[in-house]
C-alpha positions as CSV (number, residue, x, y, z in Angstrom):
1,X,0.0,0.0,0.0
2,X,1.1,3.5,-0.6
3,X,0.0,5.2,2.7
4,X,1.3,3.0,5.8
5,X,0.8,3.6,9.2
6,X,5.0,5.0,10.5
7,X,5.6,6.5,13.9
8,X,7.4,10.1,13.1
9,X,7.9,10.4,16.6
10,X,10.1,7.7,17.1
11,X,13.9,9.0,16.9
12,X,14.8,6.0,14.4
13,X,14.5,6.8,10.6
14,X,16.1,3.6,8.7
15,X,19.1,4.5,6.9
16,X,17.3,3.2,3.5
17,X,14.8,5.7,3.9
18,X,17.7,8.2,4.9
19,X,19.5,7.5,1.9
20,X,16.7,7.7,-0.4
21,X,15.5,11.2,0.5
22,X,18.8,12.4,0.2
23,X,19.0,11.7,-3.5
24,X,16.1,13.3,-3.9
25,X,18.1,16.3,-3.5
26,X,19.0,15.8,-6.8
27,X,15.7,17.5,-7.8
28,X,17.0,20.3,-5.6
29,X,20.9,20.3,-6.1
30,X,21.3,20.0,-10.2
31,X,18.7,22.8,-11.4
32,X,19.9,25.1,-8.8
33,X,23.7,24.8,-9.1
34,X,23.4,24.5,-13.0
35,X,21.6,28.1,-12.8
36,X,23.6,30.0,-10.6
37,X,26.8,28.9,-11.1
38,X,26.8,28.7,-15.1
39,X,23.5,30.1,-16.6
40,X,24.4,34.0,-16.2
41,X,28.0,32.3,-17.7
42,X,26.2,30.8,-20.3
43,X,24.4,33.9,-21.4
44,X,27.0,36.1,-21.3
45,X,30.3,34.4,-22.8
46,X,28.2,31.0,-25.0
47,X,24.8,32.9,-26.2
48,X,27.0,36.3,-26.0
49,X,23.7,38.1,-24.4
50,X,24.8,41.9,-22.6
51,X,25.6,40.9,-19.2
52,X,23.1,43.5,-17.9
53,X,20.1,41.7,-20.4
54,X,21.0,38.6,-19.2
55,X,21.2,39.3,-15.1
56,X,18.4,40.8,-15.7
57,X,16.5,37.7,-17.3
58,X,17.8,35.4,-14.5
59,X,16.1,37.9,-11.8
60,X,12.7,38.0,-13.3
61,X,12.9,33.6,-13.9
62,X,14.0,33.7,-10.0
63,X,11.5,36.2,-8.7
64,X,9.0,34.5,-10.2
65,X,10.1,31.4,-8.3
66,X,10.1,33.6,-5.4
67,X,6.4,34.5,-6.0
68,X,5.5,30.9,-6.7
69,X,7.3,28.9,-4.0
70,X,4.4,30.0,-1.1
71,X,1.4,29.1,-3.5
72,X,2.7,26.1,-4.2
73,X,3.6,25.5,-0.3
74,X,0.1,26.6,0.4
75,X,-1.8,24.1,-2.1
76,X,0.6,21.6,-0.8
77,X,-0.6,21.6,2.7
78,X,-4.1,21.8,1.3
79,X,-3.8,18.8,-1.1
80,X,-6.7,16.4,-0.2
81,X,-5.0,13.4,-2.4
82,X,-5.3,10.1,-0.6
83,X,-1.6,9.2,-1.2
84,X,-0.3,12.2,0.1
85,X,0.2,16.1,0.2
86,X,4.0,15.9,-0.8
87,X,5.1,12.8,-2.8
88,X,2.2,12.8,-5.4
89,X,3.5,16.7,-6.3
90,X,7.2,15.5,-6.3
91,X,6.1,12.8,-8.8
92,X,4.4,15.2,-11.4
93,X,7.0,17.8,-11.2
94,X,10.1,15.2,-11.9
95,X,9.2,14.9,-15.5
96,X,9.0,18.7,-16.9
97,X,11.9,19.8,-14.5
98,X,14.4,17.0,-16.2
99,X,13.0,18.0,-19.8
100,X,13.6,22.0,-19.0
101,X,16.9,21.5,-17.3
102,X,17.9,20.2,-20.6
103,X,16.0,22.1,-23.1
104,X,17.9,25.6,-21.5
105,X,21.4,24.4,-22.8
106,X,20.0,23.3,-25.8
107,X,21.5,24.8,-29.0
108,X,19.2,27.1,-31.1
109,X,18.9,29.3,-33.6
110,X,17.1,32.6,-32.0
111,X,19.0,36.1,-31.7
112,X,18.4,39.5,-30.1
113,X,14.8,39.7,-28.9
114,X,14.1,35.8,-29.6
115,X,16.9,34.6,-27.9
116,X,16.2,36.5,-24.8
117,X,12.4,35.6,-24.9
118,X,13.5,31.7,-25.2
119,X,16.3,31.8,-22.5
120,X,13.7,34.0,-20.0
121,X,10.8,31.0,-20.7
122,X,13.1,28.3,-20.5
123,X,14.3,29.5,-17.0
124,X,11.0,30.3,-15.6
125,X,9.1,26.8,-16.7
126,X,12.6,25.4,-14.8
127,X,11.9,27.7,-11.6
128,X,8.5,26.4,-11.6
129,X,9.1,23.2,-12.1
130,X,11.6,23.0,-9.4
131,X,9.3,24.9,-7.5
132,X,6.7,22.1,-7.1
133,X,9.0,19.3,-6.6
134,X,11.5,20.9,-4.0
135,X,8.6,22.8,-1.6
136,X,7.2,19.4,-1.2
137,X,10.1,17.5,-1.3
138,X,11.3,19.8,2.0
139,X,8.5,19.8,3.5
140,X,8.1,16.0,3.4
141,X,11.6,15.5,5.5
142,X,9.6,17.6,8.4
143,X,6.9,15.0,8.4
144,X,9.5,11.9,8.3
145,X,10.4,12.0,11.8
146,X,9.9,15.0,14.5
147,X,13.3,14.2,16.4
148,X,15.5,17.1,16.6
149,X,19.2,15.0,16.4
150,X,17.1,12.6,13.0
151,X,16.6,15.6,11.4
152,X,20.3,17.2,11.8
153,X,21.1,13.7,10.6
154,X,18.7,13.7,7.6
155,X,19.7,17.0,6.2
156,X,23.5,15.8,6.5
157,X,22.9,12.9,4.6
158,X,21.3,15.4,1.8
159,X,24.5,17.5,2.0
160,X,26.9,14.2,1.6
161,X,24.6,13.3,-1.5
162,X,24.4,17.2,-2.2
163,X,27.9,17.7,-3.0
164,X,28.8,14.8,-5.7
165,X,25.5,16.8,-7.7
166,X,27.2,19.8,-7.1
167,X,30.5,18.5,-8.4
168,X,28.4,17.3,-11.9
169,X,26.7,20.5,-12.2
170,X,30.4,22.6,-11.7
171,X,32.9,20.4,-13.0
172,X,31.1,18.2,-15.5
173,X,30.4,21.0,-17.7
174,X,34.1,21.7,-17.7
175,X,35.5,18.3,-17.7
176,X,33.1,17.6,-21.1
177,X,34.8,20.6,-23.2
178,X,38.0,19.6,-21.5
179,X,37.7,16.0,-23.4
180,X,35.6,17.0,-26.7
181,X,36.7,20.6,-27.9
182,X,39.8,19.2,-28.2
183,X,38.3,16.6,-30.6
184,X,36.4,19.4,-32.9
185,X,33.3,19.4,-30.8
186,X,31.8,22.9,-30.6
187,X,30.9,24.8,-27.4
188,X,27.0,24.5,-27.6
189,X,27.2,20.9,-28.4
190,X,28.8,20.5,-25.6
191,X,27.0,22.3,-23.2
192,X,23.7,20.3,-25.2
193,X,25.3,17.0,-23.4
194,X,25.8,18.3,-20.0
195,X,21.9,19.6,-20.0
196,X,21.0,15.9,-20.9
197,X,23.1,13.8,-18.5
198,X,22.0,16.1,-15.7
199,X,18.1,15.8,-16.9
200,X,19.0,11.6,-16.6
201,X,20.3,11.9,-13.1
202,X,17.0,13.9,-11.7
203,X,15.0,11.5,-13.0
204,X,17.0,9.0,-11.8
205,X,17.5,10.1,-8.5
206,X,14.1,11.4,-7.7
207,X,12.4,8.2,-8.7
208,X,14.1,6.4,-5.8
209,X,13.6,9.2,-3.2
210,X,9.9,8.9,-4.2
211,X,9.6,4.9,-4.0
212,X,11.6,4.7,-0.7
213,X,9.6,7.4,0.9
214,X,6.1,5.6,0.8
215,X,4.6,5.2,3.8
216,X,6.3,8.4,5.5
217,X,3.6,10.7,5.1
218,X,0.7,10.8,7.4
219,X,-2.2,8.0,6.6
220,X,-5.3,8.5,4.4
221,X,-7.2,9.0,7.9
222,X,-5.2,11.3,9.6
223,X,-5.0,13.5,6.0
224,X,-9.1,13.8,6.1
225,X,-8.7,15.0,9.5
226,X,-5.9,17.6,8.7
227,X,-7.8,19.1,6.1
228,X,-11.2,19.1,7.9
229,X,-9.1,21.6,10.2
230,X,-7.7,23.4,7.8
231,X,-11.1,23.7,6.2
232,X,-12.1,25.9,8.6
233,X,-8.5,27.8,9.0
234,X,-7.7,30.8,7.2
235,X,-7.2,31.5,3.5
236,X,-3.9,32.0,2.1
237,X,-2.8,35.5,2.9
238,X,-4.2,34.7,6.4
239,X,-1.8,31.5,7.0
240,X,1.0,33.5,6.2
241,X,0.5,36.3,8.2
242,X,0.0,33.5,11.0
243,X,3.2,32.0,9.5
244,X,4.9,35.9,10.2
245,X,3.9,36.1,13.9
246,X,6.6,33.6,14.8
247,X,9.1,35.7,15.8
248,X,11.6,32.5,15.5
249,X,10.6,32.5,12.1
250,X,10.7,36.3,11.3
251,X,14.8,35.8,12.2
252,X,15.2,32.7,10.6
253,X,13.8,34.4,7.1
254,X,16.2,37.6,7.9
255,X,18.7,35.4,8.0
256,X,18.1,33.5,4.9
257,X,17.7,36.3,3.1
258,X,21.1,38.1,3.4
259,X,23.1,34.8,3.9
260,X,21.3,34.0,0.2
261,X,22.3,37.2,-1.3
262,X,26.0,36.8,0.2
263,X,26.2,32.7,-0.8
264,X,24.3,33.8,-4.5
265,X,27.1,37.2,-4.8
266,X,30.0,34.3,-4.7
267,X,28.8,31.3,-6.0
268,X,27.2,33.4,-9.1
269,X,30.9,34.9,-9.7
270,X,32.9,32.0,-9.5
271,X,33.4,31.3,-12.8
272,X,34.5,34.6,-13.7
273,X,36.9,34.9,-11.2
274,X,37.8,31.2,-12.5
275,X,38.3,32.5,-15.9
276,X,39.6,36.2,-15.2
277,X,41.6,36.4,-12.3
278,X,42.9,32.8,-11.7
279,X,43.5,32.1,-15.4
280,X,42.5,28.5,-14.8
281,X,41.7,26.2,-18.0
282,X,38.8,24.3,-18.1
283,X,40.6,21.5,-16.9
284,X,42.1,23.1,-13.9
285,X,38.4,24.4,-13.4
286,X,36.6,21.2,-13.5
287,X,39.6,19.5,-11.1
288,X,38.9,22.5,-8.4
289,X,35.1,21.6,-8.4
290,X,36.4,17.6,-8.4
291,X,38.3,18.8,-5.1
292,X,36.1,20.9,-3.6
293,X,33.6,18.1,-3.7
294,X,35.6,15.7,-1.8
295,X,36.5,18.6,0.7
296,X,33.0,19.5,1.2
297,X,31.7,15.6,1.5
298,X,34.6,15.4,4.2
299,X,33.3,18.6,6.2
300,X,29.6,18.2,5.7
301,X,29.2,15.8,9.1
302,X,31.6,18.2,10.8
303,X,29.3,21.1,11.6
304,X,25.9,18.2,11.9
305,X,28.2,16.9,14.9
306,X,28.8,19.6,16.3
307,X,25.6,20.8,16.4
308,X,23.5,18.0,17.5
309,X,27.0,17.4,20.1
310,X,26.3,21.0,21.7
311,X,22.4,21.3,21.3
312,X,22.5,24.7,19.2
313,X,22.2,25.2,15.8
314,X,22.7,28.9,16.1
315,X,25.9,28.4,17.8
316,X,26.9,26.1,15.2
317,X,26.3,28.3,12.6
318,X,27.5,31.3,13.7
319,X,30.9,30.1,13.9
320,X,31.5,28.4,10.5
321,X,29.7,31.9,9.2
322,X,32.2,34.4,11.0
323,X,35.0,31.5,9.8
324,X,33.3,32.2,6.0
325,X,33.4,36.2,6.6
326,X,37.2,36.2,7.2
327,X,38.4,34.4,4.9
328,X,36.7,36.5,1.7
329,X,38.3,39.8,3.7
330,X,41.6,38.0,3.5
331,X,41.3,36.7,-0.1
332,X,40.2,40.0,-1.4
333,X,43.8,41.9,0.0
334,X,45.8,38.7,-1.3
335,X,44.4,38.3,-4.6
336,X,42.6,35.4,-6.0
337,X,45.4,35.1,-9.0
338,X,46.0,31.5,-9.4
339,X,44.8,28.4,-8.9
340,X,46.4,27.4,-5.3
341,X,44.9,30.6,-3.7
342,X,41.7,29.4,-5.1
343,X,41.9,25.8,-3.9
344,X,42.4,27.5,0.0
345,X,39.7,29.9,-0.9
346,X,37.2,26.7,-1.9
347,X,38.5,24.3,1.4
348,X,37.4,27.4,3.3
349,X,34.2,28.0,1.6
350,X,33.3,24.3,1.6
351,X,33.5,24.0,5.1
352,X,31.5,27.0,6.0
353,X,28.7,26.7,4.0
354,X,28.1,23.0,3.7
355,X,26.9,24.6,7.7
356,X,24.3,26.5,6.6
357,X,23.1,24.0,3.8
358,X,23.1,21.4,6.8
359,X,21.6,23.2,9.5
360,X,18.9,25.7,7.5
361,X,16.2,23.5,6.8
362,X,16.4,21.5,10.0
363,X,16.1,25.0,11.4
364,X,13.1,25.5,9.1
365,X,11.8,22.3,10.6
366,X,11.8,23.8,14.1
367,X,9.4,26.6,13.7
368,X,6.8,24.2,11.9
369,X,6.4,23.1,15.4
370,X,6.1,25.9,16.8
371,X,3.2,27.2,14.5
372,X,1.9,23.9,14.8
373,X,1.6,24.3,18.7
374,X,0.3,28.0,18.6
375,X,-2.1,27.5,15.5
376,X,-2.9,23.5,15.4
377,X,-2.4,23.2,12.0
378,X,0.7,21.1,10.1
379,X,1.6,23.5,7.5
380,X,5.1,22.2,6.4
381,X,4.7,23.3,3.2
382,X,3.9,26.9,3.7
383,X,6.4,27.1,6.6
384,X,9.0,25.6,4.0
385,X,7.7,27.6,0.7
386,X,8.2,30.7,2.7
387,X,11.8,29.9,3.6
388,X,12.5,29.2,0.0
389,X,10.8,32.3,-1.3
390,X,13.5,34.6,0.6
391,X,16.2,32.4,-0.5
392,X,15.0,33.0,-4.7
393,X,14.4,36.2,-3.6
394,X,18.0,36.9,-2.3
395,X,19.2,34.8,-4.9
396,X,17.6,37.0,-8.1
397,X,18.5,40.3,-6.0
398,X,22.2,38.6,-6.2
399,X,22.0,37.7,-9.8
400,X,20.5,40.7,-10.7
401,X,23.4,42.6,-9.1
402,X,26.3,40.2,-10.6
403,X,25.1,41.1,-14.2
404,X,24.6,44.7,-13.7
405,X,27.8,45.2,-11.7
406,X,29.7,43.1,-14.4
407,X,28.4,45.8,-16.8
408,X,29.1,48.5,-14.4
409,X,32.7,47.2,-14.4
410,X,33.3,47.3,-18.3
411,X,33.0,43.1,-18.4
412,X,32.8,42.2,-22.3
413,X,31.8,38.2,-22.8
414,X,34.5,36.1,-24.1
415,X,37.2,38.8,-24.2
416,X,40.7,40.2,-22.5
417,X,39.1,42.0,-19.2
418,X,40.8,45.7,-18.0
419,X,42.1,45.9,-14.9
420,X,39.2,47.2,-13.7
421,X,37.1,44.6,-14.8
422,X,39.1,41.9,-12.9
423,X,39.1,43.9,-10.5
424,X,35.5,44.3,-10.1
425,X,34.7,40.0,-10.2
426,X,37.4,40.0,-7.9
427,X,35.0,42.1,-5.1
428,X,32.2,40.6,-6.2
429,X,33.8,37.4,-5.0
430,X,35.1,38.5,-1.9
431,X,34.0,41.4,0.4
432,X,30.3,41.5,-1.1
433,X,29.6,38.5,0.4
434,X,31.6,38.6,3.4
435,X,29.2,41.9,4.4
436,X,25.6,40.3,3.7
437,X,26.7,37.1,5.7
438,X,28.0,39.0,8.5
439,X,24.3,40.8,8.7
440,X,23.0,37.4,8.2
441,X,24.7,36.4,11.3
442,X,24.1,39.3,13.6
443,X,20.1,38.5,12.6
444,X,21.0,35.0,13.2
445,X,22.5,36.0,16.8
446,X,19.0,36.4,18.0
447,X,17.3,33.1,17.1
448,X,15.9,31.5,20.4
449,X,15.5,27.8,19.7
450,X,17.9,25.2,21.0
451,X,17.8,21.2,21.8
452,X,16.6,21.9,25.3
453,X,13.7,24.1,24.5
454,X,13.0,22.3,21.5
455,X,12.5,19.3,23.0
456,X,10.3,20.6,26.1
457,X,8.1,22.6,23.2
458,X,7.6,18.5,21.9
459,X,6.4,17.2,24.7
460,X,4.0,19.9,25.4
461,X,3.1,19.6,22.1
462,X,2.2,16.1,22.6
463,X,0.5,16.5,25.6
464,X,-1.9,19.6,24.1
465,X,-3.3,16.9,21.1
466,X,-3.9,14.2,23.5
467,X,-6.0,16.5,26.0
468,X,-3.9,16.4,28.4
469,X,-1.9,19.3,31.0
470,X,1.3,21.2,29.8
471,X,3.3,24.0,30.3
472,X,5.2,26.6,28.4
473,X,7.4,27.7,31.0
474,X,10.2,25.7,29.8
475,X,10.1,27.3,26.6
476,X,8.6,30.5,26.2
477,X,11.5,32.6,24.9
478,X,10.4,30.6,21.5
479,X,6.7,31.5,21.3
């Protein structure tokens, strides 16, 4: 049977059911590191679109991901469909998002007005797409188990699997043109082959996180009584203002927000400052990402240890932040020139932000407890759709910014750079982000919910749906 009876308060998830959500982040993890670490690229120095034209067609593909991502958190908790209010949207969206993902590196013929039209639909049926599987796909690890240390441990497990998607995404690009350019194989083509191997590995990997998660959801009977509830709850600009009364939550979206813009500002960069200010090859560019990735898988656990080890995600994070904040000041005096300087740089930036990418959505998790303790309502979705609208939205300010300030900087696609060009990518890179994270962090500084009061929040939680007594004194610095 699809829908079977699972306790989600029990602290044991089986590792098969572990490993199969975490290559669902595939779904998650290709379409997003494709786009912001090669699509502006793409545009700019393949398609030879005005680096201004084509930030400006990533921000309106992500901010209309931004706009999207609550809807389709909202119709998500709402779904009345017998198998489920997550997996049965995950299923539907797998197809298209593989198809698009392929179709926007896909040769063509169009130019000036045409080509942009294309590349701007292309990137906002892939925002959409991804949209609808990734809201419910993260919303679907809160409803696996409730335990705070299982769901540190889940979202590592996503990271480990994370990072060999990211290293396909970054270097595979690099390490095709590497191998066939060589061999008379032109750029596009090229680029065509990358979009289809990654469309094969989200279908792949999706399917299995959907046929190992059956049964994780909640059963056909408690669904009817979920949305007999929300039946009588509010509408959808009501459940979000509900959502926005969490002050827990208010912080937790601050700090998305900035940490997005700061994460997008250097990630979105990188291969200009690959290209420009390193001088790396495409080979010495797709063996960074090949090392980075096996860095990143090393530190991934570090910072999920340490976290569930002192009870604080906030502490956790705050450190491998500040850790992320010095070493772009440092790198921007010293230069970012060849490639040793950026292997240090990426060791550093892998093990600070596989953190956040570790401990963010756990986080997330939290307050979905807390609204569902102050409200009575499960509302994953929405609590989760939220959190990933301020991440698109910091993430199309960011890209926005890169093309315009590339512009601003005299950047000319495919072409010798001045020095004030180089010099431009080369802040872009560095201090730019190190100032949005550090906000991020200060935000971040104020976020109340720990182990301890996380766990007392449970119980009383418990206690309130079966009728019985509780108190709130143990943790009211969260409500």
């Amino acid at each position: 049977m699809e829908n079977v009876r699972i306790n989600r308060n029990s602290a044991h998830v089986p590792i098969s059911v572990k490993i199969g959500y975490g290559l669902g982040g595939a779904g998650d993890s290709i379409p997003y590191n494709l786009f912001f670490t090669y699509f502006l690229f793409f545009l700019t120095d393949v398609a030879k679109v005005n680096p201004a034209i084509a930030g400006t067609i990533s921000f309106i593909a992500i901010l209309w991901d931004a706009v999207t991502a609550p809807i389709a958190g909202f119709l998500s908790d709402k779904s009345k469909n017998p198998r489920g209010r997550r997996r049965p949207w995950m299923f539907r969206s797998i197809w298209p998002l593989a198809i698009i993902v392929f179709l926007m590196f896909l040769p063509n013929e169009f130019t000036g007005l045409g080509q942009s039209i294309y590349y701007l639909l292309m990137a906002v049926l892939m925002w959409t797409f991804y949209t609808t599987y990734c809201v419910p796909y993260a919303a679907l690890g809160a409803e696996v188990t409730h335990d705070y240390n299982e769901r540190n441990t889940m979202r590592m497990i996503v990271g480990l699997f994370s990072y060999p998607f990211v290293a396909l995404c970054n270097s595979g690009p690099m390490w095709i043109m590497a191998v066939l350019v060589p061999k008379g194989v032109d750029i596009k083509t090229c680029w065509c082959i990358s979009g289809s191997l990654a469309a094969a590995i989200i279908i792949l990997c999706c399917l299995i996180c959907w046929f190992s998660t059956r049964g994780r959801e909640d059963s056909a009977a408690d669904l009817q009584r979920e949305m007999e509830k929300q039946e009588k709850s509010q509408g959808f600009i009501n459940t979000y203002k509900d959502i926005f009364r969490m002050k827990a939550y208010r912080n937790l979206i601050f700090t998305g927000l900035f940490y997005i813009i700061g994460y997008t500002l250097f990630s979105g960069i990188g291969v200009y400052m690959f290209t420009y200010c390193a001088h790396m090859t495409e080979v010495q560019q797709a063996a960074f990402w090949s090392i980075y990735t096996v860095i990143a898988l090393c530190c991934t656990p570090i910072s999920i240890i340490i976290a569930n080890k002192i009870g604080s995600k906030k502490k956790t994070l705050f450190l491998f932040s500040i850790m992320f904040v010095i070493n772009c000041v440092v790198f921007y005096f010293m230069g970012l020139s060849n490639f040793s300087q950026v292997i240090i740089n990426g060791a550093v930036v892998a093990l600070t932000t596989s953190a956040f990418w570790g401990l963010y959505y756990s986080t997330v998790y939290d307050c979905a407890e807390i609204d569902t303790f102050i409200n009575g309502h499960h509302r994953e979705g929405s609590i989760v759709a939220c959190a990933q609208f301020v991440q698109k939205l910091g993430g199309a300010i960011a890209t926005n910014a890169v093309g315009w300030l590339l512009s601003a900087f005299g950047y000319i696609g495919a072409a010798q750079q001045t020095q004030t060009s180089v010099h431009g990518i080369l802040l872009i890179a560095t201090l730019l982000p190190a100032l949005f994270i550090l906000i991020s962090m200060i935000i971040f500084s104020k976020y109340p919910v720990n182990k301890k009061n996380h766990d007392a929040l449970r119980e009383a939680l418990a206690k309130k749906e079966a009728g019985e007594s509780y108190t709130t004194k143990d943790f009211t610095e969260i409500l």
